[in-house]
NUVOPA-879722 format. One record per residue: residue in one letter; x, y, z of N, C-alpha, C in turn. Coordinates in Angstrom, 2 decimals. Layout:
<site><aa>a</aa><n_px>X</n_px><n_py>Y</n_py><n_pz>Z</n_pz><ca_px>X</ca_px><ca_py>Y</ca_py><ca_pz>Z</ca_pz><c_px>X</c_px><c_py>Y</c_py><c_pz>Z</c_pz></site>
...
//
This chain:
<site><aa>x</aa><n_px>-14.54</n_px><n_py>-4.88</n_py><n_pz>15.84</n_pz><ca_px>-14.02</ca_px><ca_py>-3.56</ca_py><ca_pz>15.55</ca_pz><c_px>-12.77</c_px><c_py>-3.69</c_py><c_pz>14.72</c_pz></site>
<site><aa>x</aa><n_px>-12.26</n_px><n_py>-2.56</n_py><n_pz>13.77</n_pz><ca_px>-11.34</ca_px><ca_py>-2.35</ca_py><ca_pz>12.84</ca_pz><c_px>-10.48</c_px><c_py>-1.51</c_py><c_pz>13.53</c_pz></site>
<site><aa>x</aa><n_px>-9.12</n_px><n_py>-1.58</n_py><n_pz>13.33</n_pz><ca_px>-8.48</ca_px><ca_py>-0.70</ca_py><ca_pz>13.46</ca_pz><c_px>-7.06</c_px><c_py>-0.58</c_py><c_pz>13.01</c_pz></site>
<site><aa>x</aa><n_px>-6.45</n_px><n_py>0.65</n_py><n_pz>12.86</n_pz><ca_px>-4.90</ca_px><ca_py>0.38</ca_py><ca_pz>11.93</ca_pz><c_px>-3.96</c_px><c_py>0.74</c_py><c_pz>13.50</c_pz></site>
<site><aa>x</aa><n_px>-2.42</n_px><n_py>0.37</n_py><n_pz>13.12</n_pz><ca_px>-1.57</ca_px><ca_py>0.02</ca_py><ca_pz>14.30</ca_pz><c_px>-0.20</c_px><c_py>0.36</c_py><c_pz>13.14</c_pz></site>
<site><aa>x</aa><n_px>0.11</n_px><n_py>2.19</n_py><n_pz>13.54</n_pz><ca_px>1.01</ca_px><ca_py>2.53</ca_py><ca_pz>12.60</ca_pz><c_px>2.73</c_px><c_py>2.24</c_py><c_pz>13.82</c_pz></site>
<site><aa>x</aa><n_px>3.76</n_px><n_py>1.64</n_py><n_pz>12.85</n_pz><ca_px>4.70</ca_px><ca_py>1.23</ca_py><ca_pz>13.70</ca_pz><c_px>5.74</c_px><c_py>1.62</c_py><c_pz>13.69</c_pz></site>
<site><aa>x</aa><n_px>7.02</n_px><n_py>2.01</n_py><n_pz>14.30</n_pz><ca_px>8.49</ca_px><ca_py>2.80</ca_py><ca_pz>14.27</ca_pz><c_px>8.70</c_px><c_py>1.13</c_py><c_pz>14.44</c_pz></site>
<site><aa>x</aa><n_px>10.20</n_px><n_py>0.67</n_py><n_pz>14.02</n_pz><ca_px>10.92</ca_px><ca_py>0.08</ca_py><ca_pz>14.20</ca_pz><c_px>12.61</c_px><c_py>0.07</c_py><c_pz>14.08</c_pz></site>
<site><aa>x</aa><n_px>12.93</n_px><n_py>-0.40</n_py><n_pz>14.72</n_pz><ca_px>14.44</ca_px><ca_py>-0.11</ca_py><ca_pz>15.25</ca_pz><c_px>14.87</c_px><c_py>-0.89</c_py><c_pz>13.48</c_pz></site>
<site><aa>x</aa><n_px>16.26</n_px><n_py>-0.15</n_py><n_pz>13.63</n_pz><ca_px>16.55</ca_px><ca_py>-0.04</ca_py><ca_pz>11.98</ca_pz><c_px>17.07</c_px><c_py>-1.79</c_py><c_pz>12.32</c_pz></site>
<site><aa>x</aa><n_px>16.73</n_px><n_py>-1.82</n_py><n_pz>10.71</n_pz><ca_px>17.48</ca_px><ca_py>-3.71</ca_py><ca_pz>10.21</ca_pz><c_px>16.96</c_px><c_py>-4.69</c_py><c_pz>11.21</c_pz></site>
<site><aa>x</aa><n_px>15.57</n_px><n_py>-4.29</n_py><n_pz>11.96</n_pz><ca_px>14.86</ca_px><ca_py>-5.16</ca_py><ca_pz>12.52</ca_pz><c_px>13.33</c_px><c_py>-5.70</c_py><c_pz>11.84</c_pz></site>
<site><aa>x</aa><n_px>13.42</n_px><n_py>-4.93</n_py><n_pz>10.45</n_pz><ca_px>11.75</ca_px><ca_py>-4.89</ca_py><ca_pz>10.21</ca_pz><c_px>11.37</c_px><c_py>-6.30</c_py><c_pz>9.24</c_pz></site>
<site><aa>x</aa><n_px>12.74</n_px><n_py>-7.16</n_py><n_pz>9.08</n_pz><ca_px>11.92</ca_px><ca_py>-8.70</ca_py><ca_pz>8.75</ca_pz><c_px>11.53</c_px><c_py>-9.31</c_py><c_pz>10.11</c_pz></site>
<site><aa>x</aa><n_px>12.75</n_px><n_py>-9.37</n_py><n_pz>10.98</n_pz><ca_px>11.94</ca_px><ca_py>-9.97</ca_py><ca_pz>12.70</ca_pz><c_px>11.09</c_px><c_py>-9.66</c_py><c_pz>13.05</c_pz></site>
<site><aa>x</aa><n_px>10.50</n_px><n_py>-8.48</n_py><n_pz>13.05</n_pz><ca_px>9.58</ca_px><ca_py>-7.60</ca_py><ca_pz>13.85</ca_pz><c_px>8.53</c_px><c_py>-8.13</c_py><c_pz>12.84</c_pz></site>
<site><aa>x</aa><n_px>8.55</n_px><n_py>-8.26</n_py><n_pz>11.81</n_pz><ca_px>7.27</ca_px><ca_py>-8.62</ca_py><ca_pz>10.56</ca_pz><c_px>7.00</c_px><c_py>-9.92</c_py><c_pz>10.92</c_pz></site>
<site><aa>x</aa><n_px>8.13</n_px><n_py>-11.30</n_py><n_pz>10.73</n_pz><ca_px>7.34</ca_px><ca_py>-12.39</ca_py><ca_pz>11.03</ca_pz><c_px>6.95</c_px><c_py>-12.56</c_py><c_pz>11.94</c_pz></site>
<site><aa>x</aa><n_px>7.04</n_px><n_py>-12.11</n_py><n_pz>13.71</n_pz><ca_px>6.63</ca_px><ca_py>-12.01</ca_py><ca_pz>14.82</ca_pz><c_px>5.01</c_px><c_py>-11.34</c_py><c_pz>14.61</c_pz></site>
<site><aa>x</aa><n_px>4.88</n_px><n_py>-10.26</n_py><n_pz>14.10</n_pz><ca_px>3.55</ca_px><ca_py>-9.51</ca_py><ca_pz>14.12</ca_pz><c_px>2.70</c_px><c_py>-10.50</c_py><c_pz>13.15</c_pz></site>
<site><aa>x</aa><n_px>2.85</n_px><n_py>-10.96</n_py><n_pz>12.00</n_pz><ca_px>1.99</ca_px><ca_py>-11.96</ca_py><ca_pz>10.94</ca_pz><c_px>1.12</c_px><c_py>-13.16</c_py><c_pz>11.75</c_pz></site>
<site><aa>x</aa><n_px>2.14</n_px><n_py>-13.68</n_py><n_pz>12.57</n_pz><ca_px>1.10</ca_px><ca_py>-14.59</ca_py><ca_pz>13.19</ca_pz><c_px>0.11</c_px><c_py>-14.24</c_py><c_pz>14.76</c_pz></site>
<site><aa>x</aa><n_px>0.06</n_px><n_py>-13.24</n_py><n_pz>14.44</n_pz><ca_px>-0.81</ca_px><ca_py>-13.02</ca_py><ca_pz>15.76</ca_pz><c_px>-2.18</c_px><c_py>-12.90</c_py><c_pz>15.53</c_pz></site>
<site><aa>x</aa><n_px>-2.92</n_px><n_py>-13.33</n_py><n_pz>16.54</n_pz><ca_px>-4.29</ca_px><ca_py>-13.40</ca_py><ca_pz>16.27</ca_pz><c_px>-4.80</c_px><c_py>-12.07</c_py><c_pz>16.48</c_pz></site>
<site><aa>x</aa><n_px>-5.70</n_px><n_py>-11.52</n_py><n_pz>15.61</n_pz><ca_px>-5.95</ca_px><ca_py>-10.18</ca_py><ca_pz>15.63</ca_pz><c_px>-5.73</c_px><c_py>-9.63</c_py><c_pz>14.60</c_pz></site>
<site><aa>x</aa><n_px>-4.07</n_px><n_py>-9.84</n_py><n_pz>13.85</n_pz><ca_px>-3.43</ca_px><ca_py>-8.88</ca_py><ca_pz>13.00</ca_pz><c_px>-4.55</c_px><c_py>-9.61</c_py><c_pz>11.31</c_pz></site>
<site><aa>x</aa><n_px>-4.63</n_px><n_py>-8.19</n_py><n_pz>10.75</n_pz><ca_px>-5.63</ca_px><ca_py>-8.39</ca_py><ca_pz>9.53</ca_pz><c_px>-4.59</c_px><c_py>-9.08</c_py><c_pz>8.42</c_pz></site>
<site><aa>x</aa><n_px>-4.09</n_px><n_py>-7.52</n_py><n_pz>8.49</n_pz><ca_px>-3.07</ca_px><ca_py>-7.55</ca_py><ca_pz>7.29</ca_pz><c_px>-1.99</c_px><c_py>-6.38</c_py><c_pz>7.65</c_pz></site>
<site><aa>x</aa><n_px>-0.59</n_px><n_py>-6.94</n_py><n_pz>7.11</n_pz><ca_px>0.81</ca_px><ca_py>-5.81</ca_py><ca_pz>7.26</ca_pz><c_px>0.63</c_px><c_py>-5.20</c_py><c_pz>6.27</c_pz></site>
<site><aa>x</aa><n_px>1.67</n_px><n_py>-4.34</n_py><n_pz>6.51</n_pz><ca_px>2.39</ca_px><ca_py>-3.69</ca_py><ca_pz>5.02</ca_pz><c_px>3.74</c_px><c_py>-2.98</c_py><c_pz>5.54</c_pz></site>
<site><aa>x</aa><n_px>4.74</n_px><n_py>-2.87</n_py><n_pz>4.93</n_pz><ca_px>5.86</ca_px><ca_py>-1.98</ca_py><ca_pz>4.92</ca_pz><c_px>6.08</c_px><c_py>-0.72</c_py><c_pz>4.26</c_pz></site>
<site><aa>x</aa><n_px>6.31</n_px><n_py>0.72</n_py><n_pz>4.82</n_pz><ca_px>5.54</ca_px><ca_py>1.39</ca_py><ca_pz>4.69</ca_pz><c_px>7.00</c_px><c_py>2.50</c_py><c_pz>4.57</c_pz></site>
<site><aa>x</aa><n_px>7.21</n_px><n_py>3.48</n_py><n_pz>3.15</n_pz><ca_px>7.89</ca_px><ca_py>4.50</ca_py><ca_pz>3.39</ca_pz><c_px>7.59</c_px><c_py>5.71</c_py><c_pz>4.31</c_pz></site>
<site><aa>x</aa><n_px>8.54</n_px><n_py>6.29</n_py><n_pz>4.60</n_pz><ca_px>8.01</ca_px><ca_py>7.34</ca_py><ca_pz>5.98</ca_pz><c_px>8.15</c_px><c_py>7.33</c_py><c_pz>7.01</c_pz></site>
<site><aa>x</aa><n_px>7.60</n_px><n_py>8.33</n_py><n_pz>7.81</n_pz><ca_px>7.68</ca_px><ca_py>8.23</ca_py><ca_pz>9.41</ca_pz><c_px>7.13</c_px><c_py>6.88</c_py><c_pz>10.44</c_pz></site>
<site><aa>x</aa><n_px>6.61</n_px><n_py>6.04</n_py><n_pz>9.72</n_pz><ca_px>6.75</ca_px><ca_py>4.82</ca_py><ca_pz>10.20</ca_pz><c_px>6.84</c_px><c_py>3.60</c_py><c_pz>9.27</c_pz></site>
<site><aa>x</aa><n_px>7.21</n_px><n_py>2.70</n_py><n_pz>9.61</n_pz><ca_px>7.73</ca_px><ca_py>1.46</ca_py><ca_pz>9.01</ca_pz><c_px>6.96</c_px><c_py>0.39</c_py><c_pz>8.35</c_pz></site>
<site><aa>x</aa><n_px>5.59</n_px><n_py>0.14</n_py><n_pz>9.57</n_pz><ca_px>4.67</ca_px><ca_py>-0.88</ca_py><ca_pz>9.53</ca_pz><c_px>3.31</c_px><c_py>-0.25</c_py><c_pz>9.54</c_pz></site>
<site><aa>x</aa><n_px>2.41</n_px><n_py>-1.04</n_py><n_pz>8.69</n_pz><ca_px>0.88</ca_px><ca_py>-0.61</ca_py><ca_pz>8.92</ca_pz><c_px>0.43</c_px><c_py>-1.77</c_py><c_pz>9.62</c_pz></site>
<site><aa>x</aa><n_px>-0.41</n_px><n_py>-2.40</n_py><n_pz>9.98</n_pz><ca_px>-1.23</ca_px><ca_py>-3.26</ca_py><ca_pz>10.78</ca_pz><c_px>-2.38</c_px><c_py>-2.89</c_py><c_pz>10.28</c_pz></site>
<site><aa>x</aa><n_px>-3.62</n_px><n_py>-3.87</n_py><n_pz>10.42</n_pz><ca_px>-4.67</ca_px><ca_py>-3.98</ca_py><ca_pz>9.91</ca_pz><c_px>-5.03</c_px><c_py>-4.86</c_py><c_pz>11.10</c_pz></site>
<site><aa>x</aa><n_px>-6.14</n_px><n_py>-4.16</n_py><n_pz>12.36</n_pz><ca_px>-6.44</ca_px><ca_py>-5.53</ca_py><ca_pz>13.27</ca_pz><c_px>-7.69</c_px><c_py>-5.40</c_py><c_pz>13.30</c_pz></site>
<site><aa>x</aa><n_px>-8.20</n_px><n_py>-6.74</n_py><n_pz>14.28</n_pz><ca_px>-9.62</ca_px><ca_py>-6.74</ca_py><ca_pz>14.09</ca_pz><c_px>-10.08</c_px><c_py>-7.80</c_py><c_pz>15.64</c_pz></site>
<site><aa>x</aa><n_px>-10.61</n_px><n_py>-7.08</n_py><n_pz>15.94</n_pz><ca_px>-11.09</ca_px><ca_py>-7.77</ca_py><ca_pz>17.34</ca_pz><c_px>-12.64</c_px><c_py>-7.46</c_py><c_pz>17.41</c_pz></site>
<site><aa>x</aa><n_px>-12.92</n_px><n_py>-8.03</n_py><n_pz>18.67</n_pz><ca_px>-14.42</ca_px><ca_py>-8.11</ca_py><ca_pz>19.19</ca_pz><c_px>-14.51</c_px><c_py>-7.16</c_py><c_pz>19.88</c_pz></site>
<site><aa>x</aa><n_px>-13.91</n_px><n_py>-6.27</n_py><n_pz>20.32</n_pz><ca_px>-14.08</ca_px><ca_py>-4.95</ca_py><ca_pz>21.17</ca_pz><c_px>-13.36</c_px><c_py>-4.24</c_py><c_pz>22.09</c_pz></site>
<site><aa>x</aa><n_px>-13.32</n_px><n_py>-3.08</n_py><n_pz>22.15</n_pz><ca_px>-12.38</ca_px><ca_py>-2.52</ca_py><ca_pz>22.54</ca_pz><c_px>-11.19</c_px><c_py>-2.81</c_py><c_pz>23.73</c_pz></site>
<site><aa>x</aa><n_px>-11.90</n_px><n_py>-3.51</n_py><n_pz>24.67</n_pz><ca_px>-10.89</ca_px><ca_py>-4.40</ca_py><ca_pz>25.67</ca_pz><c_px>-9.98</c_px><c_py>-5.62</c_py><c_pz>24.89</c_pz></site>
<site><aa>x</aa><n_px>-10.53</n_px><n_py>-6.17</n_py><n_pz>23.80</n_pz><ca_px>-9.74</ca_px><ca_py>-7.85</ca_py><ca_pz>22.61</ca_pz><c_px>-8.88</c_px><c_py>-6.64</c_py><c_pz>22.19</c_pz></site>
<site><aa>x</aa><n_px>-9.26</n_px><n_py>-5.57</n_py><n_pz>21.77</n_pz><ca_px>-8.14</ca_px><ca_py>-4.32</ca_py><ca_pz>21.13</ca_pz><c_px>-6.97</c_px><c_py>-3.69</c_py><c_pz>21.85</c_pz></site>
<site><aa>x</aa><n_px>-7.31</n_px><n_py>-3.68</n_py><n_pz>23.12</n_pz><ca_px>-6.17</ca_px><ca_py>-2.89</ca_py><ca_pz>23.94</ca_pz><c_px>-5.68</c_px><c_py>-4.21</c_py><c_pz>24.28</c_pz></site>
<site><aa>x</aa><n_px>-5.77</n_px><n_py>-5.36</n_py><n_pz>24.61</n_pz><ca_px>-4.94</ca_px><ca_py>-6.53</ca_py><ca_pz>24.53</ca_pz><c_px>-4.06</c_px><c_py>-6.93</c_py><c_pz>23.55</c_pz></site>
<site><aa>x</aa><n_px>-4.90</n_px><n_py>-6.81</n_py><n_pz>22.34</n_pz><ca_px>-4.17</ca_px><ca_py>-7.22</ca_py><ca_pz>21.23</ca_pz><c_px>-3.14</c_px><c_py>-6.18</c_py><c_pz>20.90</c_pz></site>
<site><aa>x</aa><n_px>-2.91</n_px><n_py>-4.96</n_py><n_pz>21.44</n_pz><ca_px>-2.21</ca_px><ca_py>-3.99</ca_py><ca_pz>20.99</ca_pz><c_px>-1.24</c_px><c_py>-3.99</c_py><c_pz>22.06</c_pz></site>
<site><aa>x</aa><n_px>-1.51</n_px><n_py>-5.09</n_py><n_pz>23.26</n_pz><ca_px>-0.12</ca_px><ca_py>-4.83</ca_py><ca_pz>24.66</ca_pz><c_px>0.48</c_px><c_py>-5.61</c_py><c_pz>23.41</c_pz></site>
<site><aa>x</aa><n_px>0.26</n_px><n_py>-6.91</n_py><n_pz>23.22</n_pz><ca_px>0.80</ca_px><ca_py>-7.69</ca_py><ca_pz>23.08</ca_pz><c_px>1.95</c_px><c_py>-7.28</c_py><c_pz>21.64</c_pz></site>
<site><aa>x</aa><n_px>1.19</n_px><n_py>-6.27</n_py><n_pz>20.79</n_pz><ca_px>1.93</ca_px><ca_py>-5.92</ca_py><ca_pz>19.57</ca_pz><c_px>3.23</c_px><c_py>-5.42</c_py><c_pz>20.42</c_pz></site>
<site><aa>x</aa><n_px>2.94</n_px><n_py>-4.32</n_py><n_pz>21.04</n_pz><ca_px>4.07</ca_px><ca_py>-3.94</ca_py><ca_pz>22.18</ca_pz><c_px>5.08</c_px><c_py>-3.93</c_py><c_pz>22.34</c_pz></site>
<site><aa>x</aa><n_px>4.87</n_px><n_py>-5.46</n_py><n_pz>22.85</n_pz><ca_px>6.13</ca_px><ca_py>-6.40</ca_py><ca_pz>23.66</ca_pz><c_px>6.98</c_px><c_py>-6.68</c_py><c_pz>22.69</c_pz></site>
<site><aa>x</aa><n_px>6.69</n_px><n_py>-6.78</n_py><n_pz>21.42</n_pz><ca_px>7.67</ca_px><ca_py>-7.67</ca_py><ca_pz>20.04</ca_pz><c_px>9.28</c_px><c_py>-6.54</c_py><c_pz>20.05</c_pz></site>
<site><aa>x</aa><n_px>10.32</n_px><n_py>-7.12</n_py><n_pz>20.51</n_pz><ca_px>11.51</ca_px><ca_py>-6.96</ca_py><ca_pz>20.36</ca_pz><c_px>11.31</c_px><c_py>-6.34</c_py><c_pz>19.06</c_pz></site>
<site><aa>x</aa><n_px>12.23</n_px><n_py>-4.75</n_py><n_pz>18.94</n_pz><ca_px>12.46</ca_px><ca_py>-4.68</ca_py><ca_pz>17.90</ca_pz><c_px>11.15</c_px><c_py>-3.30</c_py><c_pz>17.55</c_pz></site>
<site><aa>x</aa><n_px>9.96</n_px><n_py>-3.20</n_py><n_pz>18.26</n_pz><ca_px>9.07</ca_px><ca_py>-2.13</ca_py><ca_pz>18.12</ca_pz><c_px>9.29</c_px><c_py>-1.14</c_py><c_pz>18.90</c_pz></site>
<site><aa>x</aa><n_px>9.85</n_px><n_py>0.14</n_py><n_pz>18.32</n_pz><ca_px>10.08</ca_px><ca_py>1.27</ca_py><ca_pz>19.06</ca_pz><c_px>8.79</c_px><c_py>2.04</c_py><c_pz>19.20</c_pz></site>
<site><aa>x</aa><n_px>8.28</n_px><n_py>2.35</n_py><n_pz>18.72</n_pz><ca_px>6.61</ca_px><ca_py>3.19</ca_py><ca_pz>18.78</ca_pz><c_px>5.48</c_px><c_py>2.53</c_py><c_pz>18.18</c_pz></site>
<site><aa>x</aa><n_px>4.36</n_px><n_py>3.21</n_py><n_pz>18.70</n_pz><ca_px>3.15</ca_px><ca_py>2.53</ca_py><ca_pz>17.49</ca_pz><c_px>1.97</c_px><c_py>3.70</c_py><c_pz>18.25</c_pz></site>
<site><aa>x</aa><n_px>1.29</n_px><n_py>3.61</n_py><n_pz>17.01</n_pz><ca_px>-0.03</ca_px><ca_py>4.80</ca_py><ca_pz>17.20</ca_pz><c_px>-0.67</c_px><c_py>4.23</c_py><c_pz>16.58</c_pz></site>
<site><aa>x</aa><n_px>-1.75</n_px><n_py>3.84</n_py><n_pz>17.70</n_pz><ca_px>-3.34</ca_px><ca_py>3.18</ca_py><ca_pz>17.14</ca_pz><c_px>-4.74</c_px><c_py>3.74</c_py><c_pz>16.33</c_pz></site>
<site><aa>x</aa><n_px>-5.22</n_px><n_py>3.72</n_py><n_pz>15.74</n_pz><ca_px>-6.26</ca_px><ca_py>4.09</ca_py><ca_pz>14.72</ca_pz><c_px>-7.12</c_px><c_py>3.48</c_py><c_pz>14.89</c_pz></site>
<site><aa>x</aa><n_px>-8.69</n_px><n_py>3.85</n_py><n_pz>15.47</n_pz><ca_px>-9.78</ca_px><ca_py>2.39</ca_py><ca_pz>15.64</ca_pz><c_px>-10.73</c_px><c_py>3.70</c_py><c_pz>14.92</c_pz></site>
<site><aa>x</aa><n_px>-11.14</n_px><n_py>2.61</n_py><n_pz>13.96</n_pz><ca_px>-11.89</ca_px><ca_py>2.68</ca_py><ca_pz>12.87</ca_pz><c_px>-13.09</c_px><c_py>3.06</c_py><c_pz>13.64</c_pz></site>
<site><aa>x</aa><n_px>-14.14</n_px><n_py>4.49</n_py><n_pz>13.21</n_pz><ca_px>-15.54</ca_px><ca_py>4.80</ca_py><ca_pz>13.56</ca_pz><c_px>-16.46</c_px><c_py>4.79</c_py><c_pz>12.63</c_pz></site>
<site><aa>x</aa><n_px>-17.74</n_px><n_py>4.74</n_py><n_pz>13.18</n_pz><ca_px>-18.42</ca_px><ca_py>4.42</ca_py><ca_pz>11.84</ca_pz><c_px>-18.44</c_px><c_py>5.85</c_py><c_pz>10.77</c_pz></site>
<site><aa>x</aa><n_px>-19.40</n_px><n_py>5.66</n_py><n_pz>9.45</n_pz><ca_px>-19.09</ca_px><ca_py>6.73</ca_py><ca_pz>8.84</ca_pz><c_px>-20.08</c_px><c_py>8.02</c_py><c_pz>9.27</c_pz></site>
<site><aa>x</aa><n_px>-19.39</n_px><n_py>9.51</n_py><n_pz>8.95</n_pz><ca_px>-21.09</ca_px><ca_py>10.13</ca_py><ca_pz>9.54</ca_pz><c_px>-22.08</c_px><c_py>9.80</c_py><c_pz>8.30</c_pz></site>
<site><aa>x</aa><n_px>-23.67</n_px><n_py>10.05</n_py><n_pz>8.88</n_pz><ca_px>-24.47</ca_px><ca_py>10.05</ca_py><ca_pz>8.45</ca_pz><c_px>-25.07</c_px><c_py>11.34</c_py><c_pz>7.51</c_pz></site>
//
């Protein structure tokens, strides 16, 4: 499964908070992002339980004040 992981971060924390999130297993791809949030995420797991794991763990990273998850559905038909 796909999904995006939009992020708040505490100000003059968003190089720490970036190299911490890059190496995690799961994360697709970042980006730094003007606006109401900071970080995009790009993750990718095996299913929705590898997803709500992989998203405690985004969590925990010192330095992440919010995050709102996006899991990708298929398209309609």
């Amino acid at each position: 499964m796909v999904g995006g992981v939009l992020i708040k971060v505490e100000p003059n924390k968003t190089k720490e908070v970036y190299r911490k999130l890059k190496d995690l297993e799961g994360v697709a791809n970042i980006v730094t992002v003007f606006g109401s949030y900071d970080m995009v995420l790009m993750i990718r797991a095996l299913d929705l339980d590898a997803a709500s794991k992989l998203i405690a763990r985004i969590r925990e990273v010192e330095g992440i004040v919010s995050t709102e998850t996006l899991i990708a559905s298929t398209p309609p038909e």
